[in-house]
C-alpha positions in Angstrom: -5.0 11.6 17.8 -2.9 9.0 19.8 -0.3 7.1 19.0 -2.1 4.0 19.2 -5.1 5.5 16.9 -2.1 6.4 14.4 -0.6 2.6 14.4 -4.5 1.2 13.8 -4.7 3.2 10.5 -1.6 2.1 9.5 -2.2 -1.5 10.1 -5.8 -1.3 8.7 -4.1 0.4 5.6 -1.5 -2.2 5.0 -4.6 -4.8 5.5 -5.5 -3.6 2.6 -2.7 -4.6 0.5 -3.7 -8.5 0.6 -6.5 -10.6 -1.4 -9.2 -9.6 -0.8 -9.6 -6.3 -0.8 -11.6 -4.4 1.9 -12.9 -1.7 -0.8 -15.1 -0.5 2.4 -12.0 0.1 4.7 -10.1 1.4 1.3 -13.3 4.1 1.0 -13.1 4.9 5.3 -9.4 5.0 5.6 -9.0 7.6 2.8 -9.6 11.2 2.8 -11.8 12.4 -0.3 -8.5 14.9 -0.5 -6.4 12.3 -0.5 -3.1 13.1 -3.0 -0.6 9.7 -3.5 2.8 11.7 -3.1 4.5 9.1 -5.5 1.6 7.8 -7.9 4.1 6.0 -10.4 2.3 7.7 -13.7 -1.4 7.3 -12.1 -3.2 10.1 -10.9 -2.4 10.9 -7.6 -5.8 11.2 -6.2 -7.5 8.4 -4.0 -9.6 6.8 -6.8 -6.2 6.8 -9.1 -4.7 5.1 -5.3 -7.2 2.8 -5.4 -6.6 1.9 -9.4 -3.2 0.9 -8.4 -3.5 -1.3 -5.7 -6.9 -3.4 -8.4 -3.6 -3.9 -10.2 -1.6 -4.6 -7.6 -3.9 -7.1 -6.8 -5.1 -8.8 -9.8 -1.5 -9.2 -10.7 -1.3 -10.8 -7.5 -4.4 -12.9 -6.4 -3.0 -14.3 -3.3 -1.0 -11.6 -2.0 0.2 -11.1 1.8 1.4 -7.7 2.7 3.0 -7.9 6.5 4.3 -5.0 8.6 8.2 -5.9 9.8 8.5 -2.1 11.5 6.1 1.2 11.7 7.4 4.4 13.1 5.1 6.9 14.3 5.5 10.4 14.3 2.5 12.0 16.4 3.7 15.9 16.4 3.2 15.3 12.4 0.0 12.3 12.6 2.5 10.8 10.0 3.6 7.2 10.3 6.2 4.9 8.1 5.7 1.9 7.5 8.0 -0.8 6.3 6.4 -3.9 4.7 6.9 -7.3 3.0 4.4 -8.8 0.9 4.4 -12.2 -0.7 2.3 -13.4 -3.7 2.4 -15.8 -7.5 2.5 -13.3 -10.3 -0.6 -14.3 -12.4 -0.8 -11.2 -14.5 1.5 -8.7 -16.2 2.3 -6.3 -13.5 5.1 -3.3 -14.3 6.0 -4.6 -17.2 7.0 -8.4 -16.2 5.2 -11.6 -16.7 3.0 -13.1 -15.9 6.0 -15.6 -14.5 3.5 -17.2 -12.1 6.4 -17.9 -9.4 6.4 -16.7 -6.1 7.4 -13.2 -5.8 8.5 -10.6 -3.0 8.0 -7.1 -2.6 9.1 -5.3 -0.1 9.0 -1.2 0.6 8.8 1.8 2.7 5.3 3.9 3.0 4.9 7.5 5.1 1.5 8.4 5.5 0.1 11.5 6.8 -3.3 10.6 8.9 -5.6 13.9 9.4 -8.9 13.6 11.4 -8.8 9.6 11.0 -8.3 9.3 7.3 -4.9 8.9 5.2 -4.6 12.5 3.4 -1.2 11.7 1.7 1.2 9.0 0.9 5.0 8.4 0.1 6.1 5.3 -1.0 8.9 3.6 -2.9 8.7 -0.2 -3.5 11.8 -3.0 -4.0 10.5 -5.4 -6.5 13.8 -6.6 -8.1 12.6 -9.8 -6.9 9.8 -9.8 -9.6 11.7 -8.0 -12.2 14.5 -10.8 -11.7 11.8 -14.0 -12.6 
């Protein structure tokens, strides 16, 4: 897989992280195998991945995830990403709110990309900005 190949699945991935979301690109990008690395208390499977980010999203119904840097690391097909994403809190989400106020979140992904599809993930988000409001 090339570099460029790697940097499309990671930019298709973080796609997915604003309202609306793809669930079609969701099913393609993720490997049936796929095992969420740091799950926060869901399962760590890709239907458990894909609970998460419903959340994520309903809690959020205007979100706007944007990639500021991505490393790729083609010896290993993994890639970090570093994001930003922008959205009014309409629901409770990790235990805060609804405040309906603008909110940031910002964090730091690795995914490990295996024949075209995400088979793992590391993450760990910033969202003082939302516990804060």
């Amino acid at each position: 897989m090339s570099s460029q190949n790697l940097v499309t699945i990671a930019n298709d991935w973080i796609s997915l992280w604003c309202t609306p979301v793809n669930w079609e690109l969701f099913d393609r990008l993720h490997s049936d195998v796929f095992q969420d690395c740091a799950s926060a208390g869901r399962e760590s499977t890709k239907s458990g991945f894909a609970a998460g980010l419903a959340e994520l999203t309903q809690a959020f119904p205007d979100l706007m995830t944007m990639v500021d840097d991505l490393i790729v690391d083609l010896s290993a097909n993994k890639v970090a990403v570093r994001w930003t994403a922008h959205g009014t809190n309409a629901l409770r989400y990790m235990n805060v709110g609804p405040t309906h106020k603008p909110t940031v979140i910002r964090g730091i992904e690795i995914i490990e990309i295996d024949s075209g599809q995400i088979i793992r993930r590391w993450g760990e988000w910033d969202i003082s900005d939302h516990a804060e409001t």
